[in-house]
C-alpha positions as CSV (number, residue, x, y, z in Angstrom):
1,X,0.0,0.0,0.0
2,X,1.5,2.6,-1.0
3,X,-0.1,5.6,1.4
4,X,0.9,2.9,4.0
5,X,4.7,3.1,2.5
6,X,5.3,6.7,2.1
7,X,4.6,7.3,6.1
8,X,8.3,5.7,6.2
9,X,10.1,5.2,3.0
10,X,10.0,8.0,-0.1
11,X,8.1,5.8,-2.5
12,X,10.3,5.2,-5.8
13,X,9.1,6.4,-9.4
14,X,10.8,5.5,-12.5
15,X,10.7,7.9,-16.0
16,X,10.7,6.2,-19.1
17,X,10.6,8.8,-22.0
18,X,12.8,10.2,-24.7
19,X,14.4,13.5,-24.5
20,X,11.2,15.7,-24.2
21,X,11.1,13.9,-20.5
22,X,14.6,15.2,-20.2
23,X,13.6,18.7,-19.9
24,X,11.0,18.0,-17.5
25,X,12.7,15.2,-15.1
26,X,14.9,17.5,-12.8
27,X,12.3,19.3,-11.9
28,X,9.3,16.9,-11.3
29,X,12.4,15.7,-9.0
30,X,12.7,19.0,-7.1
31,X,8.9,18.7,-6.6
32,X,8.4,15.5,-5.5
33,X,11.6,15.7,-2.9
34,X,10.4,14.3,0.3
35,X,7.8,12.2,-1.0
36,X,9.2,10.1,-4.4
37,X,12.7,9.3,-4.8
38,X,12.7,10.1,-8.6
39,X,14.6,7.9,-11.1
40,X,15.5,8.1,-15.2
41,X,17.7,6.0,-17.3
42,X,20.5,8.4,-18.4
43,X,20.0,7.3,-22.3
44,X,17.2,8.4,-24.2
45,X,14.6,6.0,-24.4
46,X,13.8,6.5,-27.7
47,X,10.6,4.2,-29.0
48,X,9.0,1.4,-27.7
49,X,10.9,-1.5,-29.0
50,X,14.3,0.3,-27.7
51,X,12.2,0.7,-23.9
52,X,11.7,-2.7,-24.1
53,X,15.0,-4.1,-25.1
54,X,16.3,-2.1,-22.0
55,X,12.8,-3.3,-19.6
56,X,15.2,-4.7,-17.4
57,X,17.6,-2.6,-16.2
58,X,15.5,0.6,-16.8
59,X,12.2,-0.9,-14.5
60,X,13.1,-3.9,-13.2
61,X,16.1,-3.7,-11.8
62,X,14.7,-0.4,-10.0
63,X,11.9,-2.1,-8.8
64,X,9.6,1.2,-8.6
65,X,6.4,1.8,-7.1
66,X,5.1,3.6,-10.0
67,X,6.2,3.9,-13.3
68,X,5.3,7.1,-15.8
69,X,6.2,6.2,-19.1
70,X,6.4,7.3,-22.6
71,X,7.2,6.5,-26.0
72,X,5.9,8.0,-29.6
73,X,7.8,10.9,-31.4
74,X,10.5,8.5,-32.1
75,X,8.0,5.6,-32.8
76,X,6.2,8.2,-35.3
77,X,9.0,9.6,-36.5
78,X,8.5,9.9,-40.4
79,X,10.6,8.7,-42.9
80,X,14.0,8.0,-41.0
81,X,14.7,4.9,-43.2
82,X,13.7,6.7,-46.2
83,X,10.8,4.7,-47.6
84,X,8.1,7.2,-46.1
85,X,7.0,5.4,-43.4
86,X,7.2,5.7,-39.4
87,X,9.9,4.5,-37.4
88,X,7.7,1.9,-35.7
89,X,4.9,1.1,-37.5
90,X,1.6,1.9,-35.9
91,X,0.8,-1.9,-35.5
92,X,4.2,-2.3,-34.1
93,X,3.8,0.2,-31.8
94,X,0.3,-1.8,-30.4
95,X,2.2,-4.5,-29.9
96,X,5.2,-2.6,-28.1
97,X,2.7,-1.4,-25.5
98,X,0.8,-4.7,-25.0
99,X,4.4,-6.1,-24.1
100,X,5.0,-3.6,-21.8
101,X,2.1,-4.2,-19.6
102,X,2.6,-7.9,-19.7
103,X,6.0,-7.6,-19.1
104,X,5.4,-5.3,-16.2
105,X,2.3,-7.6,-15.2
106,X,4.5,-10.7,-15.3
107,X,7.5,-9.1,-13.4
108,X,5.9,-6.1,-11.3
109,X,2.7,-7.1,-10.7
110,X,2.6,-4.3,-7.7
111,X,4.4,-1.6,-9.9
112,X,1.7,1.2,-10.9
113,X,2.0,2.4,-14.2
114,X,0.9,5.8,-16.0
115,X,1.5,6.6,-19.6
116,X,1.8,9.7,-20.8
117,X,1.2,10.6,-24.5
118,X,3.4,12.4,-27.2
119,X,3.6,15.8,-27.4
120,X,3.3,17.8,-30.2
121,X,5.7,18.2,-33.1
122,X,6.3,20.3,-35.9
123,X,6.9,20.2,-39.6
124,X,9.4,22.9,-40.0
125,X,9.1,24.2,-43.2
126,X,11.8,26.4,-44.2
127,X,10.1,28.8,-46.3
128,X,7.4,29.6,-44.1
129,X,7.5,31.1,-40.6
130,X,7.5,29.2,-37.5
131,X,3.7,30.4,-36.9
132,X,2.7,28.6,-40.1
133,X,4.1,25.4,-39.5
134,X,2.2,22.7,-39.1
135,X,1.7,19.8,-36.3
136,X,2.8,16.2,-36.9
137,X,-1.1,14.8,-38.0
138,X,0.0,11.1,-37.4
139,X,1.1,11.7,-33.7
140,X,-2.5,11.6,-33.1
141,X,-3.6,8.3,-34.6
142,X,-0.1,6.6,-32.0
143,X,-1.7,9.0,-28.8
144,X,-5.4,7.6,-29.7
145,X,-4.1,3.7,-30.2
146,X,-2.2,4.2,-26.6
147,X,-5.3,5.5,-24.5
148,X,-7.6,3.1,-26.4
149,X,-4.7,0.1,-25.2
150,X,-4.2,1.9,-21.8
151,X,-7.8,2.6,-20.7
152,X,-8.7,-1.2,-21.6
153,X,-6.0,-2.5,-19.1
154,X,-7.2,-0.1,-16.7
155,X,-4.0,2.2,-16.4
156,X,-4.5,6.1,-16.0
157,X,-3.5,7.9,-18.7
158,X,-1.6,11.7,-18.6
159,X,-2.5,13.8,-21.5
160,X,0.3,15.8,-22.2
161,X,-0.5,16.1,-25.6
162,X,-3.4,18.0,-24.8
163,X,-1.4,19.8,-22.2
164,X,0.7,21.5,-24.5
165,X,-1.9,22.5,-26.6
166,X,-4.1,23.8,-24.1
167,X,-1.1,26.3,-23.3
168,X,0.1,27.1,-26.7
169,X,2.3,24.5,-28.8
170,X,4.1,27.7,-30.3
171,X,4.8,28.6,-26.8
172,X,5.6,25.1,-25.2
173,X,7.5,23.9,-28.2
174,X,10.8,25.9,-29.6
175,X,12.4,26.6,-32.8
176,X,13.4,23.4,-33.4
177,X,10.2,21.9,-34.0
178,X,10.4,19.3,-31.5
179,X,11.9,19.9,-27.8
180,X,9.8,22.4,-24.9
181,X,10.9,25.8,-24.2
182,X,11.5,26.1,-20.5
183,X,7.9,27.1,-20.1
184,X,6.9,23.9,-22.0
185,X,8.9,21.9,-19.3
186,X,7.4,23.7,-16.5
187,X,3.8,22.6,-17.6
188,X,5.1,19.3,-18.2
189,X,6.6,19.0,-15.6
190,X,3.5,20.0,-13.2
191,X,1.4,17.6,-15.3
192,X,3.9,14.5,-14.3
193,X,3.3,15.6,-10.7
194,X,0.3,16.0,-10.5
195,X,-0.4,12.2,-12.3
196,X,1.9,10.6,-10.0
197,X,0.4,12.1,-7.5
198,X,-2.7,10.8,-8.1
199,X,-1.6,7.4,-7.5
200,X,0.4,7.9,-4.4
C-alpha cells in the first residue's frame, strides 16, 4: 500500500521517456523531494521496442512503485529509413505497448504504471515562418491507439499532448520543431506531478 509506504520510505518512481522527458525530469524531482525518490535511465529512451529491449535494467532492476512512461515521437517519426513510413509502424507500436504491460504484469505485478502521451511536433518548413508550421497529424492516430490500449487494461492515462496544446504549442515547443521551451517543461513537468500524484 503505498499511502501505507510513504509514512516511512520515499516511494520510488521511474521515467521512461525520450528526450522531451529530459527537460522536465529534474524538476518533477525538485517537486516531488520528500515524498518520491525520482529515477530516469541516463539514455534516451527512444521508442517502444528500444524501452523494451532495455525493460530490465530501466524498471526492473529499479523495482519502482510507480512507473510514468512514454514513448511516440520516435515511434512516429516519419521517414527515418527513407521509404516514407514511421519509425515503428503503428501496428508495431500496439504490440510494443501490450508487451509492456505484460512484461510489467508478469515481473511487477505491484508496480503502478501511468503513460503519458506524445507531445506535439512540428513540420518545420523552411520557407514559411514558425507560426505557419504545421503539427505532426500522425502523432495523433499513435496518442489515440495508446489511450484506447491503456484505458482497456485499466491504467491512468496523462495527456500531455493536450497539455501542450491547451497552453500554446508555439509557446511550449521551440524553434526546433520538437523539444519544450522552459515554459513547455514547466507545464510538463507539473502535469507528471500531478499524475503521479494521483496514484500515491
Amino acid at each position: 500500500n503505498l499511502s501505507v509506504k510513504r509514512r516511512y520510505i520515499a516511494v520510488k518512481v521511474v521515467l521512461i521517456g525520450d528526450s522531451i522527458r529530459g527537460g522536465y525530469q529534474k524538476l518533477v524531482a525538485a517537486k516531488l523531494k520528500g515524498r518520491a525518490e525520482v529515477w530516469w535511465p541516463a539514455d534516451n529512451c527512444r521508442h517502444i521496442v528500444w524501452t523494451l529491449d532495455h525493460f530490465k535494467e530501466w524498471i526492473e532492476e529499479q523495482k519502482p512503485d510507480i512507473v510514468h512512461a512514454n514513448n511516440g515521437i520516435h515511434d512516429a517519426a516519419f521517414d527515418v529509413y527513407g521509404d516514407g513510413e514511421p519509425q515503428i509502424l503503428l501496428d508495431q507500436y500496439r504490440l510494443g505497448l501490450k508487451r509492456l504491460l505484460a512484461r510489467l504484469k508478469n515481473r511487477l505485478p505491484e508496480t503502478r504504471l501511468i503513460w503519458a502521451t506524445t507531445t506535439p511536433r512540428y513540420w518545420k518548413l523552411p520557407d514559411k515562418p514558425r507560426k505557419e508550421w504545421p503539427v505532426w497529424p500522425h502523432i495523433a492516430r499513435y496518442n489515440d491507439a495508446a489511450i484506447e490500449i491503456m484505458r482497456d487494461a485499466g491504467i491512468p492515462v496523462n495527456d500531455l499532448n493536450r497539455v501542450v496544446f491547451n497552453r500554446g504549442v508555439a509557446r511550449c515547443i521551440c524553434n526546433d520543431g520538437c523539444h519544450m521551451t522552459p515554459l513547455g517543461s514547466k507545464v510538463l513537468a507539473e502535469a507528471v506531478v500531478k499524475a503521479i500524484r494521483a496514484v500515491m
